[in-house]
Backbone as JSON Lines, residues from 0, in Angstrom:
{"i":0,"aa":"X","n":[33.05,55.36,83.11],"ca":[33.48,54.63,84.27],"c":[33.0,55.38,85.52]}
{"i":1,"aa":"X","n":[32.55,54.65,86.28],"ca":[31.6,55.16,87.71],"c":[32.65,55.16,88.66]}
{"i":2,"aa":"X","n":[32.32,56.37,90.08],"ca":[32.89,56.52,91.09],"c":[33.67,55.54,91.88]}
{"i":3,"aa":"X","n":[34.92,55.43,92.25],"ca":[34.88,54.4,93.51],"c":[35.34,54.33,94.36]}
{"i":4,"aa":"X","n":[35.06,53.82,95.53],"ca":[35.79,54.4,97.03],"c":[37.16,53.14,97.16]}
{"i":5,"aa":"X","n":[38.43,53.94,97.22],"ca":[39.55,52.67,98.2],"c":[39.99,52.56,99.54]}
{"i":6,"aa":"X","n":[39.72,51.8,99.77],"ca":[40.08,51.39,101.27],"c":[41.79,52.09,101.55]}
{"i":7,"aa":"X","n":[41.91,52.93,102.27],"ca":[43.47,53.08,102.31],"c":[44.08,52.37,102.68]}
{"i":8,"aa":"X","n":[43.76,51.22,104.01],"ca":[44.14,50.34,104.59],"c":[44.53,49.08,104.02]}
{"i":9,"aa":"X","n":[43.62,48.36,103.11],"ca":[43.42,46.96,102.63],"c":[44.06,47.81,101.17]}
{"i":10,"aa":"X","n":[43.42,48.7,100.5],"ca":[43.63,48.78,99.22],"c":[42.48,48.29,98.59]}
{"i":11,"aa":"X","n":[41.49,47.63,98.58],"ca":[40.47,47.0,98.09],"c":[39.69,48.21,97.07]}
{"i":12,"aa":"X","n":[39.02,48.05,96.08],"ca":[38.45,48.95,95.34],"c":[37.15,48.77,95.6]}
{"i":13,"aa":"X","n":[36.16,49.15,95.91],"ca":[34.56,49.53,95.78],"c":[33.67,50.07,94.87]}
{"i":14,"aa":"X","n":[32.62,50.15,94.33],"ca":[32.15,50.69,93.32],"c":[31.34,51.36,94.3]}
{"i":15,"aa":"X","n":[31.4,52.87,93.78],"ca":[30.55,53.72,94.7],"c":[29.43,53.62,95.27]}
{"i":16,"aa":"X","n":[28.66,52.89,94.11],"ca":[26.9,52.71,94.16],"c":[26.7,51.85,95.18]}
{"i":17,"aa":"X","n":[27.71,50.92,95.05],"ca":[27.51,49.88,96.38],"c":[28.1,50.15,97.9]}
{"i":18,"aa":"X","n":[28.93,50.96,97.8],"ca":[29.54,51.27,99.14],"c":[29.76,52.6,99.58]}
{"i":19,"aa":"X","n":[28.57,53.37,98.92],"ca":[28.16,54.46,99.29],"c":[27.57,54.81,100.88]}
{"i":20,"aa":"X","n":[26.83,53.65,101.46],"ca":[26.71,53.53,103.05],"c":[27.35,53.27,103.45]}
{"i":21,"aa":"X","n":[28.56,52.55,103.22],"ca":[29.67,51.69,103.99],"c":[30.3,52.7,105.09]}
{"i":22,"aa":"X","n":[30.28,52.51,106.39],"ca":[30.98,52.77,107.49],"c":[32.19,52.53,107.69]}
{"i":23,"aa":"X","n":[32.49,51.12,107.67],"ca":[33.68,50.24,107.74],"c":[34.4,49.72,106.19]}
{"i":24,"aa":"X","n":[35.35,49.67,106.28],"ca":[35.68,48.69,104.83],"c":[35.21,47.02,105.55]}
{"i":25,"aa":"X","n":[34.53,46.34,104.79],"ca":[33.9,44.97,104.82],"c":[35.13,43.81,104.86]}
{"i":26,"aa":"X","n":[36.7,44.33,104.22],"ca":[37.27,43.54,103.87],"c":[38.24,43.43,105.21]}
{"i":27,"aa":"X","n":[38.84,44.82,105.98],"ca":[39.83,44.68,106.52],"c":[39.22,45.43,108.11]}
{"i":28,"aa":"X","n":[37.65,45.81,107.76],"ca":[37.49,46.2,108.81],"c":[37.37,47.89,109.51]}
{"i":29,"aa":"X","n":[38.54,48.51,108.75],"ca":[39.0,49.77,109.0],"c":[37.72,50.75,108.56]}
{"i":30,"aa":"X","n":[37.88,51.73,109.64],"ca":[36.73,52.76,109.1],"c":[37.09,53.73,108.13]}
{"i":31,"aa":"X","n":[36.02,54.41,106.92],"ca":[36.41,55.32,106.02],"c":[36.44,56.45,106.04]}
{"i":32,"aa":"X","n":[36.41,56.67,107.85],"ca":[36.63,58.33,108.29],"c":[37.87,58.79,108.35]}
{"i":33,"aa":"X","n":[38.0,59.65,107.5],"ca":[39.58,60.31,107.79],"c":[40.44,60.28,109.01]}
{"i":34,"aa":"X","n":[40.1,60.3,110.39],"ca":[41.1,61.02,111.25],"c":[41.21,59.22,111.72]}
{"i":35,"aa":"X","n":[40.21,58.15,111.81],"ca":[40.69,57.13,112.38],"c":[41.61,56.19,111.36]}
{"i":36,"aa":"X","n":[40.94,56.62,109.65],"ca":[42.06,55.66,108.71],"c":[43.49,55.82,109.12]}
{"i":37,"aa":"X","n":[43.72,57.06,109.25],"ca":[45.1,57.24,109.35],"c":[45.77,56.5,110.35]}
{"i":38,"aa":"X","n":[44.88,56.02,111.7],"ca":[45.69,55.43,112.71],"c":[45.66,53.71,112.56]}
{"i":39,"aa":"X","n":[44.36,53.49,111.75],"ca":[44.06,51.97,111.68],"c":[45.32,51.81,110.66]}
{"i":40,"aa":"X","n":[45.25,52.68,109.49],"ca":[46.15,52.1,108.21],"c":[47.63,51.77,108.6]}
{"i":41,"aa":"X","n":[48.27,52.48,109.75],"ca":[49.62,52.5,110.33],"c":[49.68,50.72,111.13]}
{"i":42,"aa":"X","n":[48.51,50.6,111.91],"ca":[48.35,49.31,112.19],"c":[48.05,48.32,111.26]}
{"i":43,"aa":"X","n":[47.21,48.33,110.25],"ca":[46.85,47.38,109.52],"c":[48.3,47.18,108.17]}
{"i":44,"aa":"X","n":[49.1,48.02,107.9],"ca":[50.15,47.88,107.39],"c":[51.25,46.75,107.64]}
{"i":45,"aa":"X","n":[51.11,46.18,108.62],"ca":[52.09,44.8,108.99],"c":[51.45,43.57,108.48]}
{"i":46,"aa":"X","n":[49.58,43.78,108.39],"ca":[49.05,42.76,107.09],"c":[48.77,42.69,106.06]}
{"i":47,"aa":"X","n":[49.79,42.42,105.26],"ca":[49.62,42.3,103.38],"c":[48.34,41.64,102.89]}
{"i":48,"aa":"X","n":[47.4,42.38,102.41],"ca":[46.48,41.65,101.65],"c":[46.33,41.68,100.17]}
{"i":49,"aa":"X","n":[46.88,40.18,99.75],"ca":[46.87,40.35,98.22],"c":[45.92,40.15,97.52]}
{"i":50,"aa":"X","n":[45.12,40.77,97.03],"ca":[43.38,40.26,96.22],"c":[43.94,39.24,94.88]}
{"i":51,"aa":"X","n":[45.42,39.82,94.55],"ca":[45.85,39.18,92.59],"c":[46.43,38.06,92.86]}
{"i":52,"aa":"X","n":[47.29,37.85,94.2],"ca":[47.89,36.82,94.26],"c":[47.51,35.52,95.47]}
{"i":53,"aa":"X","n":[46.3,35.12,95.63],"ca":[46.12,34.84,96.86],"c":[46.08,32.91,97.04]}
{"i":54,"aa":"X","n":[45.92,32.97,98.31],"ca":[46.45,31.56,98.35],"c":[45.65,30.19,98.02]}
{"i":55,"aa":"X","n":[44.73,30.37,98.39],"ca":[43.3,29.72,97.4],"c":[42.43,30.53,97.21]}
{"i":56,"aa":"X","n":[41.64,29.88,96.29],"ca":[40.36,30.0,95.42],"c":[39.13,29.31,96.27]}
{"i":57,"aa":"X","n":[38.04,30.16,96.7],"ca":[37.07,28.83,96.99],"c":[36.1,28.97,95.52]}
{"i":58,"aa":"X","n":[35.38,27.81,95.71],"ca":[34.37,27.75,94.59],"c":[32.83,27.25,95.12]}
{"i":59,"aa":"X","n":[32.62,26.6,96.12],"ca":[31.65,25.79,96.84],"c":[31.49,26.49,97.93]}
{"i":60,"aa":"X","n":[30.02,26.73,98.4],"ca":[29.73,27.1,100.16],"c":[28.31,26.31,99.84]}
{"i":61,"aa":"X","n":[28.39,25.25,101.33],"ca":[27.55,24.6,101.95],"c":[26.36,25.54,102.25]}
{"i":62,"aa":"X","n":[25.09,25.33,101.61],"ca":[23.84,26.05,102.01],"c":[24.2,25.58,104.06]}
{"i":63,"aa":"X","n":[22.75,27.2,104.03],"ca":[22.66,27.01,105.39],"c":[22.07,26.4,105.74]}
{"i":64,"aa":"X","n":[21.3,25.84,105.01],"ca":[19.86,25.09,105.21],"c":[20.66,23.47,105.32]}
{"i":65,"aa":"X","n":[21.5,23.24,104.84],"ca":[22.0,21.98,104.85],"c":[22.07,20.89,106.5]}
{"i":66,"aa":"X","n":[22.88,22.06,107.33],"ca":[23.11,21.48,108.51],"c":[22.33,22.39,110.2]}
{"i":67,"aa":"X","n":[21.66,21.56,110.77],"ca":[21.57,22.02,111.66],"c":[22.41,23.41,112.56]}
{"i":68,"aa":"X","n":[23.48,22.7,112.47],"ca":[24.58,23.03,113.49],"c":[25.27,23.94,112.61]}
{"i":69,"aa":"X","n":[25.35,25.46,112.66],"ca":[25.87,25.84,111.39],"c":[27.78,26.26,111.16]}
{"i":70,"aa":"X","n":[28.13,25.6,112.53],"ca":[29.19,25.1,112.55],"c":[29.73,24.36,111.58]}
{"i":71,"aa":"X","n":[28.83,23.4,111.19],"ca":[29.7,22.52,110.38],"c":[29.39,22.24,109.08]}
{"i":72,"aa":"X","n":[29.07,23.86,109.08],"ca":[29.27,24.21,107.36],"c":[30.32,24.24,106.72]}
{"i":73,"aa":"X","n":[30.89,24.08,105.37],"ca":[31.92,24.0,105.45],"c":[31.87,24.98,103.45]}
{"i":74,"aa":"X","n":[33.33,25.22,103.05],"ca":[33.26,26.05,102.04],"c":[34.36,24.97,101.6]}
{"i":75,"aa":"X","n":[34.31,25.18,100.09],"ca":[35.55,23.87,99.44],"c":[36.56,24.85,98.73]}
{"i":76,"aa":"X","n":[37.72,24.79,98.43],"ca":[38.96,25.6,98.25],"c":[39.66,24.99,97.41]}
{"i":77,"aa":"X","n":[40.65,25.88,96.34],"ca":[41.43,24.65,96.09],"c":[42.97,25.99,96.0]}
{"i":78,"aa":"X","n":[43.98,25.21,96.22],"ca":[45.07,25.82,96.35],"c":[45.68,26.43,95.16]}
{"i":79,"aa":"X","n":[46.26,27.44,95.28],"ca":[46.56,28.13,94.14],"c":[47.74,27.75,93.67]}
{"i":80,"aa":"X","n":[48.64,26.44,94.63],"ca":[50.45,26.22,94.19],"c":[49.81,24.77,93.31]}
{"i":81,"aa":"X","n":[49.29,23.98,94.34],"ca":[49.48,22.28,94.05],"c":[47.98,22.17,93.63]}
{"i":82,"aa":"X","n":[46.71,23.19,93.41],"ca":[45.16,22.92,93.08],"c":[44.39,21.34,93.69]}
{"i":83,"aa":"X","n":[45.16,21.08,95.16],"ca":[44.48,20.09,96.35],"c":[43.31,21.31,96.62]}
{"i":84,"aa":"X","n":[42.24,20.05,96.76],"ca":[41.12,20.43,97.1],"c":[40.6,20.28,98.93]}
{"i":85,"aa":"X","n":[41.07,21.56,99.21],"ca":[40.58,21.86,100.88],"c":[39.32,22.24,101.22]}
{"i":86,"aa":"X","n":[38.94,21.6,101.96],"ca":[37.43,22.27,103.2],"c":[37.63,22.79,104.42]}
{"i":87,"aa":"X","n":[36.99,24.06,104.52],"ca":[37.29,24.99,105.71],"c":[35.65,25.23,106.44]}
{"i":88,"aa":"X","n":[35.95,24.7,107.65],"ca":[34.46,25.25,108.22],"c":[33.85,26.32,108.2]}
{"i":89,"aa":"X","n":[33.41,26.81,108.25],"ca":[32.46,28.43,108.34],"c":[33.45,28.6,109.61]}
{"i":90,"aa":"X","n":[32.65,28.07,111.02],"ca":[33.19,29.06,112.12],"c":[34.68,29.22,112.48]}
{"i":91,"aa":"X","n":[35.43,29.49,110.96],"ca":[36.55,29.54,110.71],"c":[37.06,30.94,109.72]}
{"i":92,"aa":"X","n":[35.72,31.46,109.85],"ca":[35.75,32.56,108.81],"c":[34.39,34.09,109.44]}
{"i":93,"aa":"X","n":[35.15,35.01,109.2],"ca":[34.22,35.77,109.72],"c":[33.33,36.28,108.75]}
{"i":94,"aa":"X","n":[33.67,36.35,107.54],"ca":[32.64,36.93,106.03],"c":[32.47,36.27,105.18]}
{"i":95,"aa":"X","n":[31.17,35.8,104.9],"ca":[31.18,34.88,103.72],"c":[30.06,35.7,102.57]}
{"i":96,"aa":"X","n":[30.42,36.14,101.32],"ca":[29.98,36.48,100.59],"c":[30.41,35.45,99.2]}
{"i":97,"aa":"X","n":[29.56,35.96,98.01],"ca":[29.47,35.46,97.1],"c":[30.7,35.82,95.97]}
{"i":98,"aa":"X","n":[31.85,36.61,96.46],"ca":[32.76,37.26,96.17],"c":[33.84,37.13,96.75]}
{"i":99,"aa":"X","n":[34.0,36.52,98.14],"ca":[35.36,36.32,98.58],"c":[34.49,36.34,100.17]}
{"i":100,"aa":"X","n":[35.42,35.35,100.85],"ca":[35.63,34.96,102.47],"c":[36.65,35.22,103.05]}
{"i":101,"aa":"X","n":[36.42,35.98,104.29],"ca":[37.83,36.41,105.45],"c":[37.67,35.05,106.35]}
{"i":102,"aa":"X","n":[38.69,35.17,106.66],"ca":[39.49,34.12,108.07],"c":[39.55,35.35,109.21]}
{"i":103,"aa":"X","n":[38.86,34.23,110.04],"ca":[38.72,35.07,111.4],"c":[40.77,35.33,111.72]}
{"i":104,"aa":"X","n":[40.68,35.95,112.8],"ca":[42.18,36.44,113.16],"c":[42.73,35.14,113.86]}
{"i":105,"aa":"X","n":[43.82,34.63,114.0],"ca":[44.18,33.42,114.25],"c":[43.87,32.43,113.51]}
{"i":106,"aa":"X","n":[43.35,32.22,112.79],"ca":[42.48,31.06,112.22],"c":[43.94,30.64,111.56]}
{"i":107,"aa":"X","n":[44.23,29.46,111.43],"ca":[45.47,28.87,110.67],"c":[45.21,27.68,109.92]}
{"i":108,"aa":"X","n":[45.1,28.01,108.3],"ca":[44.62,26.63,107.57],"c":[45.93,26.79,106.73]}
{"i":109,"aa":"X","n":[46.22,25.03,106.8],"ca":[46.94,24.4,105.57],"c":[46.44,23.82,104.73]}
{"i":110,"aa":"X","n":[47.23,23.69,103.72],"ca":[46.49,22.97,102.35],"c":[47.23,21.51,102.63]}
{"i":111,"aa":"X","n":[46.53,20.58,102.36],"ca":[46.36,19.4,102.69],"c":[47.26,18.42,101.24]}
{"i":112,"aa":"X","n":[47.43,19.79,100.4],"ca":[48.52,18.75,99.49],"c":[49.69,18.86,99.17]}
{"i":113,"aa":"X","n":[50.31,20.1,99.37],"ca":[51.4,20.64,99.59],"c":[51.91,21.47,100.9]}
{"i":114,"aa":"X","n":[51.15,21.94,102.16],"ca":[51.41,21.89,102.81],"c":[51.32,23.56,103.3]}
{"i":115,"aa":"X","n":[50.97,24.53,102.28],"ca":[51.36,25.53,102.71],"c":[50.49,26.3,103.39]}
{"i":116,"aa":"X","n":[50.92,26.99,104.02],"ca":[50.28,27.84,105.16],"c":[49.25,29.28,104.47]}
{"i":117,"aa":"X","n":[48.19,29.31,104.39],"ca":[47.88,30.64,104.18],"c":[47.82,31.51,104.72]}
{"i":118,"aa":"X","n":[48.15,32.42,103.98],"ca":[48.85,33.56,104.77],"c":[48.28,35.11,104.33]}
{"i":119,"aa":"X","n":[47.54,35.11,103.42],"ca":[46.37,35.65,103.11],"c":[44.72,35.93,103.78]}
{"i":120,"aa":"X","n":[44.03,36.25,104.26],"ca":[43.08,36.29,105.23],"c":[41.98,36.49,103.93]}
{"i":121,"aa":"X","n":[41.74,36.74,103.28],"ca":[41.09,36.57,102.17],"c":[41.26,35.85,101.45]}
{"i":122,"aa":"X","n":[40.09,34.88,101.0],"ca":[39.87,33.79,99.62],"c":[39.37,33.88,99.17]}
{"i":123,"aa":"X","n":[39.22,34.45,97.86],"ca":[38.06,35.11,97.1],"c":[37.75,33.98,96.23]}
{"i":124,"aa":"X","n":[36.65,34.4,95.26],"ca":[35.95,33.21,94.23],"c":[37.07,32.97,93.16]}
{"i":125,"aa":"X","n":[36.95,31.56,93.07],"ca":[37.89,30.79,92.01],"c":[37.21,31.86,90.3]}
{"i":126,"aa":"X","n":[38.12,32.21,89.88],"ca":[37.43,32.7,88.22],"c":[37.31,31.59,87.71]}
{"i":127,"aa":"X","n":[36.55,32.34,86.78],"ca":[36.21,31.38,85.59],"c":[36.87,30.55,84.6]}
{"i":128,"aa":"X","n":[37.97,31.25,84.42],"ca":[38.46,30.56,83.01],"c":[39.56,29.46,84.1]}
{"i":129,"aa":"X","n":[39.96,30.01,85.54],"ca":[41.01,29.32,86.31],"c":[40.9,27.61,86.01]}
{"i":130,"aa":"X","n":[42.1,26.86,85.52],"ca":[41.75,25.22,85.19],"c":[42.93,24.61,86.44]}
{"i":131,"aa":"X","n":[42.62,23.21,86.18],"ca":[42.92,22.54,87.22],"c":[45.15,22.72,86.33]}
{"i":132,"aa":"X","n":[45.99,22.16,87.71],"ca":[47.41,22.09,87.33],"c":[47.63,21.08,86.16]}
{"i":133,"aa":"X","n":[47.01,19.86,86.23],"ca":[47.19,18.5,85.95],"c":[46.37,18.53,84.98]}
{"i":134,"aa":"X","n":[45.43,18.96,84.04],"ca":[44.58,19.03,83.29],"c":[44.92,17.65,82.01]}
{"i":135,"aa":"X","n":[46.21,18.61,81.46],"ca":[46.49,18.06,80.28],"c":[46.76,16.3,80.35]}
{"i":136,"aa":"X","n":[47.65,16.02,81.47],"ca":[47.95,14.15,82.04],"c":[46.64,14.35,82.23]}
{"i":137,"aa":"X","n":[45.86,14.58,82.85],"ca":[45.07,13.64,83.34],"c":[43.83,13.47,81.75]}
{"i":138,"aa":"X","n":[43.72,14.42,80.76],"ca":[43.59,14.13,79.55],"c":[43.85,12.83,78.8]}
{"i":139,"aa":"X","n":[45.55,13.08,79.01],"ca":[46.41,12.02,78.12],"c":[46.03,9.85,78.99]}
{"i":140,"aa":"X","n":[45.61,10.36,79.9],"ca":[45.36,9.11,80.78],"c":[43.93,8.34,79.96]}
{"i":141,"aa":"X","n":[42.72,9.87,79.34],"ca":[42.2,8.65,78.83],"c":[42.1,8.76,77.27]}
{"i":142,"aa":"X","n":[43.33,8.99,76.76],"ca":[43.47,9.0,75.4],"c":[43.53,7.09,75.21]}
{"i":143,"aa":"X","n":[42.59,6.91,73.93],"ca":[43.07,5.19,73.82],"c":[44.96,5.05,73.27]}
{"i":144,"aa":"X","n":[45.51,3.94,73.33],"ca":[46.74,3.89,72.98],"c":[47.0,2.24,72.85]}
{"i":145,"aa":"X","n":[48.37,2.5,72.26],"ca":[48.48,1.17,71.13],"c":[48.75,0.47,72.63]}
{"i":146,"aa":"X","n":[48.52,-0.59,72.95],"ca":[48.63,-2.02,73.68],"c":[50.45,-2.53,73.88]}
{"i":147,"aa":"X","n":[50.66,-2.39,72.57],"ca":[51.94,-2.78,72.53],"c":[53.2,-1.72,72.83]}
{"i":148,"aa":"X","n":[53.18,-0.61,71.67],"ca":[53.79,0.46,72.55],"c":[53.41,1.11,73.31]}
{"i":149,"aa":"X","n":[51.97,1.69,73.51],"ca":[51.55,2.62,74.2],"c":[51.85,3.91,73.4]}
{"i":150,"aa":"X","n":[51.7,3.85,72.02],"ca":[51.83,5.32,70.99],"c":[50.83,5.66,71.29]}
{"i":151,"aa":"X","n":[49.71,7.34,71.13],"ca":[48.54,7.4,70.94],"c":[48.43,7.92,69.29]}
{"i":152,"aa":"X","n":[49.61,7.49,68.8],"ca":[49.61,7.98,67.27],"c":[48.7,6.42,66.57]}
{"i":153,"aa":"X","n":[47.68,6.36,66.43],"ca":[46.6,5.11,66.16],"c":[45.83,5.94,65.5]}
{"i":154,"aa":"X","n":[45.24,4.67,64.28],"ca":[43.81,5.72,63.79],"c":[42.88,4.46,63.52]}
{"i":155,"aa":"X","n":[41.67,4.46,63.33],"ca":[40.62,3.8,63.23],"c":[40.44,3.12,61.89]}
{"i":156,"aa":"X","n":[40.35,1.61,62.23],"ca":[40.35,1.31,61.06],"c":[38.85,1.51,60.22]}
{"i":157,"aa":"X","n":[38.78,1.75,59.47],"ca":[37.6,2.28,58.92],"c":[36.59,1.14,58.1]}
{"i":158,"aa":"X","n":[35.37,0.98,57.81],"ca":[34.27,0.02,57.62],"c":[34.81,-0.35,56.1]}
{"i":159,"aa":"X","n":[34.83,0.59,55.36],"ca":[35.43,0.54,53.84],"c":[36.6,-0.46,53.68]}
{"i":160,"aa":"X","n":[37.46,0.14,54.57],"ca":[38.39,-0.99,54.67],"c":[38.21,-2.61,55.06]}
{"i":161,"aa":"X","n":[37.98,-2.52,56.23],"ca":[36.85,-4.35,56.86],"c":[36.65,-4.71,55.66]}
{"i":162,"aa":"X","n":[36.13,-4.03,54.62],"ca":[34.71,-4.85,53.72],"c":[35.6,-5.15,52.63]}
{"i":163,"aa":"X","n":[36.49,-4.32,52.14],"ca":[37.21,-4.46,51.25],"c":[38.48,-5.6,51.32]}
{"i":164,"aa":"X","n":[38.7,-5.76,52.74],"ca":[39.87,-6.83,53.4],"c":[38.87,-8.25,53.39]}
{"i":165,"aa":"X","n":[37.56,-8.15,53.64],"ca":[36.6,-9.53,53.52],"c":[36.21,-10.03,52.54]}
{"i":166,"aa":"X","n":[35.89,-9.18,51.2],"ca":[35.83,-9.2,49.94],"c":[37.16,-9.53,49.04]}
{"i":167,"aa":"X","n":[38.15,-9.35,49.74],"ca":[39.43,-9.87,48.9],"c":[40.18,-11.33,49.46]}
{"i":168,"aa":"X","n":[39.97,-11.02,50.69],"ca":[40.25,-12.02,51.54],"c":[39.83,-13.19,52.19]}
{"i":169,"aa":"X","n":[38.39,-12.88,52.04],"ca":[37.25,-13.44,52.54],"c":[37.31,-13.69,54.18]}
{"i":170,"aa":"X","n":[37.51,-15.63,54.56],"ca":[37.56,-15.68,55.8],"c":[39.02,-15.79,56.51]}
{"i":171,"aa":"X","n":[40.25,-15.32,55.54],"ca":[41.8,-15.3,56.33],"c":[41.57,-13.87,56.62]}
{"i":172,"aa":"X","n":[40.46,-12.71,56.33],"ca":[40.27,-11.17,56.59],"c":[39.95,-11.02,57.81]}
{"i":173,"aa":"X","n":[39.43,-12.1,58.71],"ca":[39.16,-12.16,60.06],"c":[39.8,-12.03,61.02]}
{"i":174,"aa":"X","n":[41.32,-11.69,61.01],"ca":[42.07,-11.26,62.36],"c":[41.57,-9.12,62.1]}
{"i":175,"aa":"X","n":[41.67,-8.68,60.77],"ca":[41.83,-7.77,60.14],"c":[40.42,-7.09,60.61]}
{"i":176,"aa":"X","n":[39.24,-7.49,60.03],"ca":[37.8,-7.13,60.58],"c":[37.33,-7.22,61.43]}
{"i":177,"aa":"X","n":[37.67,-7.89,62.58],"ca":[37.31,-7.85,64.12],"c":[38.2,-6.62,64.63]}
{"i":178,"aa":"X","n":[39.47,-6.3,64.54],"ca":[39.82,-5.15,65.02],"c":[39.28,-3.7,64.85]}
{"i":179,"aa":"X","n":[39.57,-2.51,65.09],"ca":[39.0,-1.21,65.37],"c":[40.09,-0.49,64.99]}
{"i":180,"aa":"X","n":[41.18,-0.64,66.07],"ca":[42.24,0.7,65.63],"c":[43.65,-0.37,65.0]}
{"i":181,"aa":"X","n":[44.51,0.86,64.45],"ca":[45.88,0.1,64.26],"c":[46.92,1.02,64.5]}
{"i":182,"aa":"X","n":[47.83,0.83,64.97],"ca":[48.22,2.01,65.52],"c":[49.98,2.21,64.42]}
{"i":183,"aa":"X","n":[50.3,2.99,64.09],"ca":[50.9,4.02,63.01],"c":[52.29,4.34,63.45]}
{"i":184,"aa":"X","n":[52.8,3.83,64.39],"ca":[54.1,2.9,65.33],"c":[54.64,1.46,64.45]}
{"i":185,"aa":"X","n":[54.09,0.95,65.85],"ca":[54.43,-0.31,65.12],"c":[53.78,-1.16,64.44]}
{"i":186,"aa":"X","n":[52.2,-0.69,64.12],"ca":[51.51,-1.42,63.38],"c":[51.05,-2.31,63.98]}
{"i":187,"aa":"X","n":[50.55,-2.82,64.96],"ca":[50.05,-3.92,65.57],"c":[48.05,-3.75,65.7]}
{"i":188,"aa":"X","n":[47.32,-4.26,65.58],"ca":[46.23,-4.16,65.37],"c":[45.14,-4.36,66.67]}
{"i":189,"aa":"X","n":[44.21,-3.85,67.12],"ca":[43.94,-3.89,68.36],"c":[42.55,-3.31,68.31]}
């Protein structure tokens, strides 16, 4: 395991190799000279920055090349309570890396589906494995289901069967062989 520098201020971890030039910490600002950390960290202590618990995720940033005006770039977010999907302009943010974005000082965004205020100045990248709240309903929405009850306990009626219901039955097998599923409820055919 390799060297790494911490921000005393933010707390943020660095990997040496990369922030071996670093002057400033990138995240909170504060310099990594001894005699001024000590006075920034006393100030920067009234702002909690949580990297584990934070208030959105972005996942999307608008190339630059997209818009003239690079104002109205914008980065897409999604909330970490209710996973509403927010857009925040760039000139609403002072760092945009491929790893996490600061909010300029004042900057005040709500989430647009529950309402809450972030309160975090950092939004780092959505992970990977992170899934949406609603996943599983919105699954079950396109499961097929019986017509009549609405069970999704149904199974397919199978070709073997058709042929064997037309072959015994011949042409009264015809409500039986036009259908697909039957569902394992109440039995109704569909």
């Amino acid at each position: 395991m390799g060297k790494k520098i911490v921000c005393e201020s933010c707390g943020t971890i660095f990997p040496f190799e990369k922030a071996k030039g670093f002057t400033v910490c990138p995240v909170c600002n504060a310099s990594f000279d001894d005699e001024e950390n000590e006075t920034s960290s006393t100030h920067d202590e009234e702002e909690k920055i949580d990297l584990d618990h934070p208030d959105m995720y972005f996942y999307s940033i608008d190339s630059e090349d997209k818009y003239e005006d690079k104002n109205l770039r914008r980065i897409r977010c999604q909330c970490t309570s209710c996973r509403e999907v927010n857009t925040i302009r760039c000139n609403q943010l002072i760092l945009i890396n491929s790893e996490y974005v600061k909010l300029k000082d004042g900057a005040e965004i709500c989430c647009k589906g529950c309402g809450k205020v972030v309160t975090n100045p950092i939004i780092p990248k959505r992970p990977d494995g992170w899934r949406e709240l609603n996943m599983w309903e919105k699954d079950y929405n396109n499961l097929p289901k019986c017509p009549i009850c609405h069970s999704t306990k149904i199974h397919k009626i199978s070709m073997t069967n058709k042929a064997a219901s037309a072959l015994a039955f011949g042409v009264f097998a015809a409500g039986h062989v036009s259908k697909t599923y039957k569902c394992d409820i109440c039995g109704s055919k569909f």
